[in-house]
C-alpha positions in Angstrom: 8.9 -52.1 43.6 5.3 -52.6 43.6 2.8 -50.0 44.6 3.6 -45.8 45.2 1.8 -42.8 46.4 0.0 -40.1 45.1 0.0 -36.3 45.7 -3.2 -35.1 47.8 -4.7 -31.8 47.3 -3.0 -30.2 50.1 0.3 -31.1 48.4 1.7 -33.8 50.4 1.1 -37.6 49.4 -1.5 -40.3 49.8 0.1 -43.8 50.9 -1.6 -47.0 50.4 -3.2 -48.2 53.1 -6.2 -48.7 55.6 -7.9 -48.9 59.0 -7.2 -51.9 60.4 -8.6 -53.4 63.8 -5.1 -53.9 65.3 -4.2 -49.4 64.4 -8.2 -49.1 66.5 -7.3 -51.2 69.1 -3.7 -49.4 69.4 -4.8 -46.4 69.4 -7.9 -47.0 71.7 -5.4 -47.8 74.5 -3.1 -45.0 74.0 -6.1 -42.7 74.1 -6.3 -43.9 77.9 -3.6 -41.2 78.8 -6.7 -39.1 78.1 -8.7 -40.5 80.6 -5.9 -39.6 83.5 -6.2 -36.1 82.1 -9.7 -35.5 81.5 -10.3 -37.2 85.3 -7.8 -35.2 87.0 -9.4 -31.7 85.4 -13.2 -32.9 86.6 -12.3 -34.4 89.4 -11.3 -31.4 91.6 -13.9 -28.9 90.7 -16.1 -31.4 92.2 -14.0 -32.4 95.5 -13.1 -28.4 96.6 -17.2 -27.8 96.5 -17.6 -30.7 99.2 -18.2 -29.6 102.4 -16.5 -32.3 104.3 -13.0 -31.6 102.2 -13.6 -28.5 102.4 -13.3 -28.3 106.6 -10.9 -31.1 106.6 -8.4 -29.2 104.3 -9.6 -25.7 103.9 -11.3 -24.8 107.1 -11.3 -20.5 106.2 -12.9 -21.2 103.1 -15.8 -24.0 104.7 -15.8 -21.1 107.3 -16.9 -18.0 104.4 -19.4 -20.1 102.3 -21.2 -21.3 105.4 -21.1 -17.9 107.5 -21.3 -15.8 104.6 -18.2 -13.6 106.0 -17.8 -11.7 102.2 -20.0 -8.7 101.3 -19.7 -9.9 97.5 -20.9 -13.4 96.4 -18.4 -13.8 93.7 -15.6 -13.9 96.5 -16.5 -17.3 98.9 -13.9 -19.2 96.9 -10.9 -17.2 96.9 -8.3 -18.9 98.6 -5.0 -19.3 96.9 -4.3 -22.5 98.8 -7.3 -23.5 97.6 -6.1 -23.6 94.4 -3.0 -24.3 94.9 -4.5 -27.5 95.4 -5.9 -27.6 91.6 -2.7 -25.7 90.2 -0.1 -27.6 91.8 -0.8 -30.8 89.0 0.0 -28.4 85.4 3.0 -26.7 87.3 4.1 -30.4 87.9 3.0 -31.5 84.3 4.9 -28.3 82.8 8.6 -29.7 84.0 7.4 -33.3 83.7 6.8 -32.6 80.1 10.8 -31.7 79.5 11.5 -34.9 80.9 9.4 -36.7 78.7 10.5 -35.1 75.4 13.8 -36.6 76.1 12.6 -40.1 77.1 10.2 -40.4 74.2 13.1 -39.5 71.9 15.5 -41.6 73.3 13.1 -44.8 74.4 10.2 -44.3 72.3 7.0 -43.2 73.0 5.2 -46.6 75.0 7.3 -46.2 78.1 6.5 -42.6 78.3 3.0 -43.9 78.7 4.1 -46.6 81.2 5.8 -43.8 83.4 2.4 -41.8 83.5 0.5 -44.5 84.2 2.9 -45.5 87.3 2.9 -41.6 88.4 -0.8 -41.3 88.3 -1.0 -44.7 90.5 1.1 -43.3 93.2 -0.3 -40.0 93.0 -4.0 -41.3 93.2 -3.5 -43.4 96.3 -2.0 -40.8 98.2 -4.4 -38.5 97.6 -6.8 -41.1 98.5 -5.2 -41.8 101.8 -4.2 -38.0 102.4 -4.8 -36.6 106.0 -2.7 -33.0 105.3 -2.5 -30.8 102.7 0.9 -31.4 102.5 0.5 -35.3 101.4 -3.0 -33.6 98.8 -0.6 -31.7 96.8 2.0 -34.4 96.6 -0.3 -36.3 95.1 -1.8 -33.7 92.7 2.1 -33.1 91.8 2.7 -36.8 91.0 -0.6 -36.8 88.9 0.5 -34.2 87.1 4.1 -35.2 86.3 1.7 -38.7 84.6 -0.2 -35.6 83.1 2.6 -34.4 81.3 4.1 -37.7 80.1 0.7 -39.0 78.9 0.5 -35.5 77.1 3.4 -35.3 75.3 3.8 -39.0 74.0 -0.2 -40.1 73.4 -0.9 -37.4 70.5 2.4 -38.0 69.1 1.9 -41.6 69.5 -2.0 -41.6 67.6 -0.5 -38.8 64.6 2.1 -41.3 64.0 0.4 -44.4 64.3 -2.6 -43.4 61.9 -2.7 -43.2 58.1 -3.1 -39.6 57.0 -6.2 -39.5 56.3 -7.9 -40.2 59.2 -4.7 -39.0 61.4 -7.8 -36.5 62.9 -10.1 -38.9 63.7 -7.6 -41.3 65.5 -5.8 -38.7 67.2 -9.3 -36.5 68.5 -9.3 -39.8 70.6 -6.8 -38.6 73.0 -9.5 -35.7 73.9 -12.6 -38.0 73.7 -11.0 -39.9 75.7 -9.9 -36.6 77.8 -14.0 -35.4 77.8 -14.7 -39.0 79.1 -12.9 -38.9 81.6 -14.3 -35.3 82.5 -17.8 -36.8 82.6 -17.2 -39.7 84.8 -15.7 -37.5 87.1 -18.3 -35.4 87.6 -20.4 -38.6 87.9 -18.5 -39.4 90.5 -18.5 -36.8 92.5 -22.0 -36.5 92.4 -22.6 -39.7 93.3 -19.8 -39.9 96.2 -21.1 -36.6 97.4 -23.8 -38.1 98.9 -22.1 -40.7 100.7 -22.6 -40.4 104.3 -19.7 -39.6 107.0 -17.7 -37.2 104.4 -15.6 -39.8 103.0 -17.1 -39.7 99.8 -14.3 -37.3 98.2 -11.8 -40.2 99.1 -13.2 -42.2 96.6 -13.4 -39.5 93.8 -10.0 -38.5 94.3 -8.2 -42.5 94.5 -10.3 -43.9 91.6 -7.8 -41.6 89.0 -6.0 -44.8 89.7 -8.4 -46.7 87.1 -7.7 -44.9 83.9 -4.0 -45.2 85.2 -4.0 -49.5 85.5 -5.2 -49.2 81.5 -2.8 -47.3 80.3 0.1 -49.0 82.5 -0.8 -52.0 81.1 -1.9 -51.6 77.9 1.8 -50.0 77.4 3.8 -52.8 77.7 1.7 -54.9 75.1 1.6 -51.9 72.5 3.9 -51.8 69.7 5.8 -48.2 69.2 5.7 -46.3 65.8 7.2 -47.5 62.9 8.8 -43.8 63.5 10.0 -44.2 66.0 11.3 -47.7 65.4 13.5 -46.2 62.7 14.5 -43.4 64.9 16.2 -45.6 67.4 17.3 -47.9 64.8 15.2 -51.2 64.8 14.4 -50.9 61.0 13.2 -54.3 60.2 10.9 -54.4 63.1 9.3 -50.4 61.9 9.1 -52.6 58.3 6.9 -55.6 60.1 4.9 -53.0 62.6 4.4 -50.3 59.1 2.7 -53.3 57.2 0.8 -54.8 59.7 -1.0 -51.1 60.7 -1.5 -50.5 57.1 -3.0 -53.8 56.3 -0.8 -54.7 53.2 2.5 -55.2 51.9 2.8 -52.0 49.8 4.4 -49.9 52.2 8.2 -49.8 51.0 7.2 -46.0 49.6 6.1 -44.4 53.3 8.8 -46.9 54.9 11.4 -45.1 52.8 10.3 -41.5 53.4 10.1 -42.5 57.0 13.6 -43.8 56.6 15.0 -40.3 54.8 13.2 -38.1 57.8 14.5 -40.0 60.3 18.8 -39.7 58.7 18.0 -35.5 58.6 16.7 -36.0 62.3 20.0 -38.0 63.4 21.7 -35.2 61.7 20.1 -32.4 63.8 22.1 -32.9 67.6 20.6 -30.3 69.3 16.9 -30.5 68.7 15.6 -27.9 71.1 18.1 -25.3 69.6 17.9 -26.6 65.6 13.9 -25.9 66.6 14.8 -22.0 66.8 15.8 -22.2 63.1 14.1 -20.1 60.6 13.1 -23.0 58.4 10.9 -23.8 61.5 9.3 -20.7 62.8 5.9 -21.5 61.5 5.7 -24.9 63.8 7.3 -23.1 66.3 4.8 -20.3 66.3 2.1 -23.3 66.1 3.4 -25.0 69.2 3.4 -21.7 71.1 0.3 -19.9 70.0 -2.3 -22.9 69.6 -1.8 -23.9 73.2 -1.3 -20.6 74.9 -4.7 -19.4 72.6 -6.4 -23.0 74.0 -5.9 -22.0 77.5 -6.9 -18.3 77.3 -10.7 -19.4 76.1 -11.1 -20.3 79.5 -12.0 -23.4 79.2 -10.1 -25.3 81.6 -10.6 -22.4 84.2 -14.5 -22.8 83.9 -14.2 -26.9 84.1 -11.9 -27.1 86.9 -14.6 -24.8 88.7 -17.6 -26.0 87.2 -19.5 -26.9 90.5 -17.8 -24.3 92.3 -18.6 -21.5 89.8 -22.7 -22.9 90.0 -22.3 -22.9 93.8 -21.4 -19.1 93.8 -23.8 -18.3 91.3 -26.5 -19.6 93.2 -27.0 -23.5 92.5 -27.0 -26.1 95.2 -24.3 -28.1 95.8 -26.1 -31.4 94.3 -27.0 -28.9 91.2 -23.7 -27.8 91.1 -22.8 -31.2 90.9 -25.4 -32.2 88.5 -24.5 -29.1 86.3 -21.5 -30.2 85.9 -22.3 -33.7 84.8 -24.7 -32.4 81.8 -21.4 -30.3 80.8 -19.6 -34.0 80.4 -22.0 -35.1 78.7 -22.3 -32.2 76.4 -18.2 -32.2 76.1 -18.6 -36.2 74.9 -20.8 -35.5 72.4 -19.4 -33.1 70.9 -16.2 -34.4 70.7 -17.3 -37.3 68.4 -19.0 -34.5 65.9 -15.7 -33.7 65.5 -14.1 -37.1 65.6 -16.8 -37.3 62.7 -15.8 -34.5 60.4 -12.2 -33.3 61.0 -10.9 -35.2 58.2 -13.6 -34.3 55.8 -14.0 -30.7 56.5 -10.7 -30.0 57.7 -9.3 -28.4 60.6 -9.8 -24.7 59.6 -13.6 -25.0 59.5 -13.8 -26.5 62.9 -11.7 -23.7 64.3 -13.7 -21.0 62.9 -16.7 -22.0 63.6 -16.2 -23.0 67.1 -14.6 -19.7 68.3 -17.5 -17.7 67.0 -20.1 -19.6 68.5 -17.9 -19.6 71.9 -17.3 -15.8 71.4 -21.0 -14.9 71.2 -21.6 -18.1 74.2 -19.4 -16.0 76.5 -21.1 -12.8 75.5 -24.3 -14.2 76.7 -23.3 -15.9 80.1 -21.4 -12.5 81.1 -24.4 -10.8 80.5 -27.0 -13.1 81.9 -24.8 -13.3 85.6 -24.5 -9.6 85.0 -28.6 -8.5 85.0 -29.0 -11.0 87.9 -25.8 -10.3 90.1 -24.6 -7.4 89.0 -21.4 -6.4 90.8 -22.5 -7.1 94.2 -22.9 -10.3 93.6 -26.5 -11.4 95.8 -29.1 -12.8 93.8 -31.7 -15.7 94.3 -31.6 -17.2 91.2 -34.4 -18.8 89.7 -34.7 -22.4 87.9 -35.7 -21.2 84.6 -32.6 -18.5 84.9 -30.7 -21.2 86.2 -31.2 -23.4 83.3 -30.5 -20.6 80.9 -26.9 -20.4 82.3 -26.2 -23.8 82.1 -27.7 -24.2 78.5 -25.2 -21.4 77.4 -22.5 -22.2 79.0 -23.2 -25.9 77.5 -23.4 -24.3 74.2 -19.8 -22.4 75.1 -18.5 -26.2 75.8 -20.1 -27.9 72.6 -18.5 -25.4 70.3 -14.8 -25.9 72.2 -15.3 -29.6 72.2 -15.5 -29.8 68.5 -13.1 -26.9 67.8 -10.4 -26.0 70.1 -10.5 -29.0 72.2 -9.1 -31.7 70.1 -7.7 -29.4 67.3 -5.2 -27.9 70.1 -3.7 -31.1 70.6 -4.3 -32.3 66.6 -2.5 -29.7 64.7 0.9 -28.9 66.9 1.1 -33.0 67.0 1.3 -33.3 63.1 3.0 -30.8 61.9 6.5 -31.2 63.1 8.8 -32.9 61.1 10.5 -35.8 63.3 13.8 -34.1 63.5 12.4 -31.9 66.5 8.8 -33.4 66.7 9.6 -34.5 70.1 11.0 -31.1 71.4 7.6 -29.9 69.3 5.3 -31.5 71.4 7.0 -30.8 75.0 6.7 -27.1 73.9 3.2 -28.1 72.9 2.2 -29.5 76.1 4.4 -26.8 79.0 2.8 -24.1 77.3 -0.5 -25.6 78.1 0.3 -26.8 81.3 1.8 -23.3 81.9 -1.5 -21.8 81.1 -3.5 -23.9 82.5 -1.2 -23.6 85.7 -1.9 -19.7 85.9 -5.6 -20.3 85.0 -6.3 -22.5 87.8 -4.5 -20.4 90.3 -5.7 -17.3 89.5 -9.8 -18.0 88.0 -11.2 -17.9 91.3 -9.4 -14.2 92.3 -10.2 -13.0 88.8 -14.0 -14.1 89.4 -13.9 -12.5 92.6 -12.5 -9.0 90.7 -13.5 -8.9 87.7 -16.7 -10.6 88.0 -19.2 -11.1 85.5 -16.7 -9.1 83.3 -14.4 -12.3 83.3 -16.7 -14.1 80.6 -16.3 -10.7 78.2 -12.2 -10.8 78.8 -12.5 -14.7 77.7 -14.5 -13.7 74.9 -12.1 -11.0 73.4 -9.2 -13.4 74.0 -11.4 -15.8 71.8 -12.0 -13.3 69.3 -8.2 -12.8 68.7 -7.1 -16.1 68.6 -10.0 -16.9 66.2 -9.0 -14.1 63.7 -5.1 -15.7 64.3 -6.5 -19.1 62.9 -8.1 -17.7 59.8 -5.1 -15.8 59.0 -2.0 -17.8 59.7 -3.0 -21.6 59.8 -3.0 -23.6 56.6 -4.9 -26.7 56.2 -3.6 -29.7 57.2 -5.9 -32.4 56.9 -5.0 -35.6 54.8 -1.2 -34.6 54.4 1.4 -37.4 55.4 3.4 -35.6 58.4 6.6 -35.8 56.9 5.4 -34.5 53.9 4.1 -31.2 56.0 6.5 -28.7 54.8 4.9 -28.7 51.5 2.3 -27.2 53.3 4.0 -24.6 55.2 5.7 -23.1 51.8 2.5 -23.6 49.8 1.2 -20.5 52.8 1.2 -16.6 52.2 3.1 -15.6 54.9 4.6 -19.3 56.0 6.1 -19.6 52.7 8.9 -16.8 53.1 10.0 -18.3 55.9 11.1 -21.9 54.4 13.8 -22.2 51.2 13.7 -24.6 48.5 16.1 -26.1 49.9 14.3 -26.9 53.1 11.7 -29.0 50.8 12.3 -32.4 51.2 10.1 -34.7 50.0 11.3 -37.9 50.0 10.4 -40.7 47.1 7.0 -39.5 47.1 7.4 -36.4 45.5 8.1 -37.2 42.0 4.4 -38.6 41.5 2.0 -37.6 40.7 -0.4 -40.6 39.3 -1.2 -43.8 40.8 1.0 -46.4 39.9 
């Protein structure tokens, strides 16, 4: 047998092959489940700080930002049906995302990206079209059970798909892709905010039906993973679809250690309970801890509320608006710094670097709201004060969108082996949706409480999870994922939790020299 693979520096192997155009293109439309996402979280910051949807929907909360009804300024916002409106989507997501573990087991991962793409469609036009709130939050739920498909079968999808060492790049796509679709949403609503007869938010809200004709199509021409070809047992077809992503013939090494992983995972019948096993508890802690600690930065709170948060503070609604689109743009570009440098200076770097420049970020937009609000909350803020908020905050965003942002979908996507990779990522993706569920129902009535002291509690919940990375997550970068658990055992603390016997490592591990 021609060909083999050699052992990287992380321990796992290195298997012939390279980009090739057709793996780009794949992965390009797969990434599309990141637009639905990334739309869906911009989108309705923008919509709730429109006065017209506002009185059509929310007539109490039109009423206290025009009449000024609250003693405190931090307060005009707080209506839980409000956001309710914004919530209702992760809730949706959350249970969506159980569904969808056991359809991209079962069916592979492509149709779980057709059945987003369908949800989103529905869920788009009937927000659209919507003349209740009843019929809004229909929609929001159907665009969030699309969420929570697209979630748990594109980063799966992209981790598998790429080679290993440039898994990172390929797979940040899902949240460039995600940041994308954050910006054109926020150019959107600014631009439909100015439409005349308050119709404008209409159009924000049914054009989440674009990202979600991509992905619905480009599903049914994509091939699925060689994976999860040999999962479901079509193993001359994962032979055929392994070479062709690779670009050459040499592939009979990965094929077969694709081959041994996927006979341990027909062993394992109960995934979601073999996934409590002690041989797993560092993924499991992983899947758990890396979402949960995504959420708690904020992030998603403070971009669902972007223009509403620079309403309250004092901006305009069209700098509200505006605001918000230089946050996109920031988000974009920093997203392909790390599309740029996650496979060469691994993911460790990226998280440590980013949650200390969002950590002192957060320190300084708490205390710059604080000297002009204080706890009353009535200031006039100037533009020169108002442009040192926003350059801050952007600064907050650029070191997520390199760090947290992509790496928090990254690292629980690779390192599961496929046995329970698919109970893995639902995990992965209802403990962020969870999160993201309480974030978005509760932001606004924590602003309202805690006030400027909300950016400190962020900050110290970045601090932790920060000091949590350094400690207790080994580098990843570069390692085939079924060769993972080399990694795992290699670790300080990781490394009592796995026996040799748990070490499989396939054909690949007798070698150590290219053939």
């Amino acid at each position: 047998m021609a060909g083999g693979a050699i052992i990287s520096n992380n321990g796992g192997a290195e298997y012939p092959g390279k980009m090739t155009l057709f793996v780009f293109l794949t992965c390009l439309v797969a990434s599309s489940g990141g637009l639905i996402f990334g739309y869906d979280i911009g989108v309705s910051g923008g919509v709730t700080s429109m006065d017209s949807f506002l009185l059509k929907f929310f007539p109490s909360v039109y009423k206290e930002e025009k009449e000024n009804v609250s003693t405190n300024q931090y307060c005009k916002f707080d209506s839980q049906l409000l956001t309710a409106f914004t919530s209702s989507l992760y809730l949706a997501a959350l249970i969506a995302s159980f569904v969808a573990s056991t359809m991209t087991r079962m069916y592979g991962r492509r149709w779980s990206m057709f059945v987003s793409g369908v949800s989103v469609l529905v869920g788009s036009a009937l927000n659209g079209l919507a003349e209740n709130v009843l019929i809004l939050i229909v929609g929001r739920i159907l665009l969030g059970v699309g969420v929570g498909f697209a979630n748990q079968s594109v980063p799966v999808y992209l981790s598998e798909m790429a080679p290993a060492r440039l898994r990172g790049m390929l797979n940040i796509c899902f949240q460039l892709m995600t940041t994308i679709g954050i910006f054109v949403a926020n150019v959107v609503n600014y631009g439909t905010a100015k439409i005349s007869g308050g119709w404008g938010w209409r159009v924000s809200l049914a054009l989440g039906a674009v990202p979600a004709v991509i992905i619905t199509i480009g599903s049914l021409f994509l091939f699925d993973t060689p994976n999860s070809l040999i999962e479901r047992g079509h193993k001359e077809k994962a032979k055929v679809v392994l070479s062709r992503i690779r670009g050459t013939d040499d592939i009979y090494h990965e094929y077969d250690d694709l081959v041994v992983a996927s006979e341990e995972s027909k062993a394992v019948k109960h995934p979601w309970s073999n996934i409590l096993k002690r041989k797993y508890r560092p993924q499991l802690t992983m899947a758990i801890l890396i979402p949960f600690f995504q959420q708690v930065t904020g992030i998603n709170a403070i971009m669902l509320y972007a223009p509403v948060l620079f309403k309250t503070i004092g901006f305009g609604t069209e700098a509200s608006l505006m605001s918000a689109v230089i946050i996109g743009v920031v988000k974009v570009l920093s997203t392909l710094v790390s599309i740029a440098t996650v496979d060469k200076l691994g993911r460790r770097v990226l998280f440590l670097q980013g949650g200390t420049q969002m950590i002192i970020c957060q320190i300084i937009v708490g205390t710059l709201i604080a000297i002009k609000f204080g706890t009353e909350g009535h200031a006039i803020v100037s533009k020169p004060y108002a442009i040192s908020v926003v350059v801050f905050i952007c600064l907050y965003m650029a070191g997520f969108a390199w760090s947290w942002g992509p790496l928090g979908w990254l690292v629980p996507s690779e390192i599961f082996p496929l046995e329970i990779r698919s109970a893995g990522q639902s995990i992965t993706v209802s403990v962020n949706m969870f999160v993201t569920f309480v974030n978005a129902q509760i932001f606004l009535t924590l602003f309202c409480h805690m006030k400027f002291g909300l950016f400190y509690f962020f900050s110290g919940w970045v601090t932790m999870m920060t000091i949590f990375i350094a400690l207790f997550l080994p580098e990843t970068k570069n390692v085939p994922i079924e060769e993972m658990v080399l990694v795992w055992k290699k670790h300080w603390f990781w490394g009592k939790f796995i026996a040799d016997e748990d070490v499989h490592v396939g054909n690949i591990g007798m070698s150590n020299s290219k053939p």
